[in-house]
N, C-alpha and C positions, 0 to 999 in steps of 0.2 A: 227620605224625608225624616227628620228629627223629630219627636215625640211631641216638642209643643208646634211644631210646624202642621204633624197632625189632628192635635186639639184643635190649631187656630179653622183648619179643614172646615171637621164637623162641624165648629161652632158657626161657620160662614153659610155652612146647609142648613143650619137651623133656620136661621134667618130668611132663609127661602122656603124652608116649609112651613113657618107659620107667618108668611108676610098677608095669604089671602084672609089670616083672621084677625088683623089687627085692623081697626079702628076706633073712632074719636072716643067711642065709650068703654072700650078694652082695658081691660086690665090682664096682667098677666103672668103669671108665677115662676119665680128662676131659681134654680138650685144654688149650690156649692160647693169649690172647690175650683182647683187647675182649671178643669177645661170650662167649668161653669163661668170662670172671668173673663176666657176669650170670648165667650156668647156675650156678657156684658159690655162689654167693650165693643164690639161690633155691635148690636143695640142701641146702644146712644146715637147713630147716626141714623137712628130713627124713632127718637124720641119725639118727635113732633105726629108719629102714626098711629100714635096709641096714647090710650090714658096714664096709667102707670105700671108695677107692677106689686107683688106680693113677694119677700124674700124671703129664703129659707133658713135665714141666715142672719144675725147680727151684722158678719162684713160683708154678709151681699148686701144687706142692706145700704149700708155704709159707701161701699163702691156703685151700686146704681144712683144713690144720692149725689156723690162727688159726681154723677155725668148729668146728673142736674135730672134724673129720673124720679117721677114721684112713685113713692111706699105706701102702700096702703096695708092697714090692719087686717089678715083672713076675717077676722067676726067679719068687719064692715064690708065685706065682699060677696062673701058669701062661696061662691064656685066662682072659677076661673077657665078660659075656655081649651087653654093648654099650660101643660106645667115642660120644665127646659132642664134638665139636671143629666151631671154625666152617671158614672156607675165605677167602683172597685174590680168587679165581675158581673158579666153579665154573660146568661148560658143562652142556647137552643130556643129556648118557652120563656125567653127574655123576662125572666126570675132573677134576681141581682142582688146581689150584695151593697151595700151602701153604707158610708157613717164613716170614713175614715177618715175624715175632720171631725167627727164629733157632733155632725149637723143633723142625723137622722132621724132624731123625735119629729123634727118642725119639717124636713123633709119629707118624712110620710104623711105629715097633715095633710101638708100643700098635693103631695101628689093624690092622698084622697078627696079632695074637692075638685081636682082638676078631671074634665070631659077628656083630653089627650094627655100623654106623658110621653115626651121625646126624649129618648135619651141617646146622647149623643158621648162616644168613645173614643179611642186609637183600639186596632184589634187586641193588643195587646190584655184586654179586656172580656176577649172576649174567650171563653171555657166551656167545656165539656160536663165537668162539675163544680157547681159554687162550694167551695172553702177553700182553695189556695191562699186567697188573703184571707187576712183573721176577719171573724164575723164581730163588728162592735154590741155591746149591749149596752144602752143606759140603764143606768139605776138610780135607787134615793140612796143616798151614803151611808146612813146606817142599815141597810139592808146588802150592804156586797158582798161580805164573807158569806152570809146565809145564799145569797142569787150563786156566788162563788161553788159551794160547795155543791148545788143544785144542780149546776150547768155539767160537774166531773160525773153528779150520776146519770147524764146522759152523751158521758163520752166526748164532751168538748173541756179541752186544759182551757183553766181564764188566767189571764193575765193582768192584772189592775194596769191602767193609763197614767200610771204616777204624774201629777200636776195638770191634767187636763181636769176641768171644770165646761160644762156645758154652758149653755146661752140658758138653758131653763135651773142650772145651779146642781146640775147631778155631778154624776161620775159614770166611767166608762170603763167597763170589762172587757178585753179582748178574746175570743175564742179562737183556739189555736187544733191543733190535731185532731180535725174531723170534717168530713168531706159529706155534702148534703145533698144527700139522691130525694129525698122528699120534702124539698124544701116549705112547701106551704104549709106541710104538717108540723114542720118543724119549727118556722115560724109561729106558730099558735101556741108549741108546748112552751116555748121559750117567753110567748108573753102571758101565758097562764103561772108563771115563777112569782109569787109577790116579792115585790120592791123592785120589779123589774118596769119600765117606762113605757118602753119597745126596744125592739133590736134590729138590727142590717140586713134583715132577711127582708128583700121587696118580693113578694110569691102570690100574697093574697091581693096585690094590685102590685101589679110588673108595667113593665112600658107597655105601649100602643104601637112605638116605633121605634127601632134605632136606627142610626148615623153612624157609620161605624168608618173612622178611618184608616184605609189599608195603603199600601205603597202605589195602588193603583188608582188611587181616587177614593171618595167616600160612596158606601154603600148603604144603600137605603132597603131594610128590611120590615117585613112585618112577621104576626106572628102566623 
């Protein structure tokens, strides 16, 4: 199977595992990126099961709109009953990496309000230790040399995202050569950095479930 053959996979199980929580008054929160648009797109043909949803995303937004899905504002929501988002890396204690759109400030909201968080893969995502991919960090813009210089005294090279701009108007630092055996801790030192927003480290709320697609079908794990 070809890589988005395997996104198109997971994202067809998602829809079967959260079809028992959708109804008339549901709302429900979708990530972004690759495999997060084959979830959207399978969605739409079930847009009449559910209320609407919450996106993580400027063009998730956009793209659940164009299938004629209504968006609701987090404030006006409040919690959501599942959140749908794929992952960069995702380990063992389904601890993940995330952000490599640029989407992860408004992705860890949504996944903090949300009761479940499915996260749905190709294995190829799936690791032994999260840093292979670079860890993203938002920031406020005048504060990146200093989050920059921060991040080397703890052992991670940043890379500045030359021309990416967030949905919320930041900037994105990439962390390169360093592998995170203590991830949750590490998430915390990283948002304790002033001018830092949050970072890709998903530790301190990880998935509930993944969907992992392998050449043998998708596998449905917990932790």
């Amino acid at each position: 199977m070809t890589q988005d053959e395997l996104k198109r996979a997971v994202a067809a199980a998602a829809i079967e595992e959260i079809t028992p929580l959708l109804g008339r008054d549901t709302i429900i929160g979708v990530g972004t990126g690759s495999t997060a648009n084959f979830f959207v797109d399978l969605l739409a043909e079930h847009k009449h099961d559910f209320l609407g949803a919450v996106a993580s995303s400027e063009a998730t937004g956009k793209r659940l709109r164009d299938h004629g899905i209504d968006v609701y504002e987090l404030n006006h929501v409040g919690t959501v009953p599942v959140y749908v988002d794929g992952a960069d890396e995702i380990d063992a204690h389904f601890n993940m990496i995330k952000g490599g759109g640029a989407a992860l400030t408004r992705e860890k909201i949504v996944a903090a309000c949300a009761e479940r968080f499915v996260c749905i893969a190709d294995a190829s995502k799936r690791v032994d230790v999260l840093g292979g991919f670079p860890l993203p960090i938002e920031v406020i813009p005048m504060a990146r040399s200093y989050v920059a210089r921060e991040m080397v005294k703890l052992g991670i090279t940043p890379v500045y995202r030359d021309g990416v701009v967030t949905d919320n108007g930041n900037q994105i630092l990439d962390g390169y050569e360093c592998l995170f055996e203590d991830p949750r801790a590490m998430e915390q030192r990283l948002n304790n950095i002033v001018g830092v927003v949050t970072n890709g480290l998903f530790a301190q709320r990880g998935a509930d479930v993944l969907l992992l697609g392998t050449e043998h079908g998708v596998e449905r794990h917990t932790p």
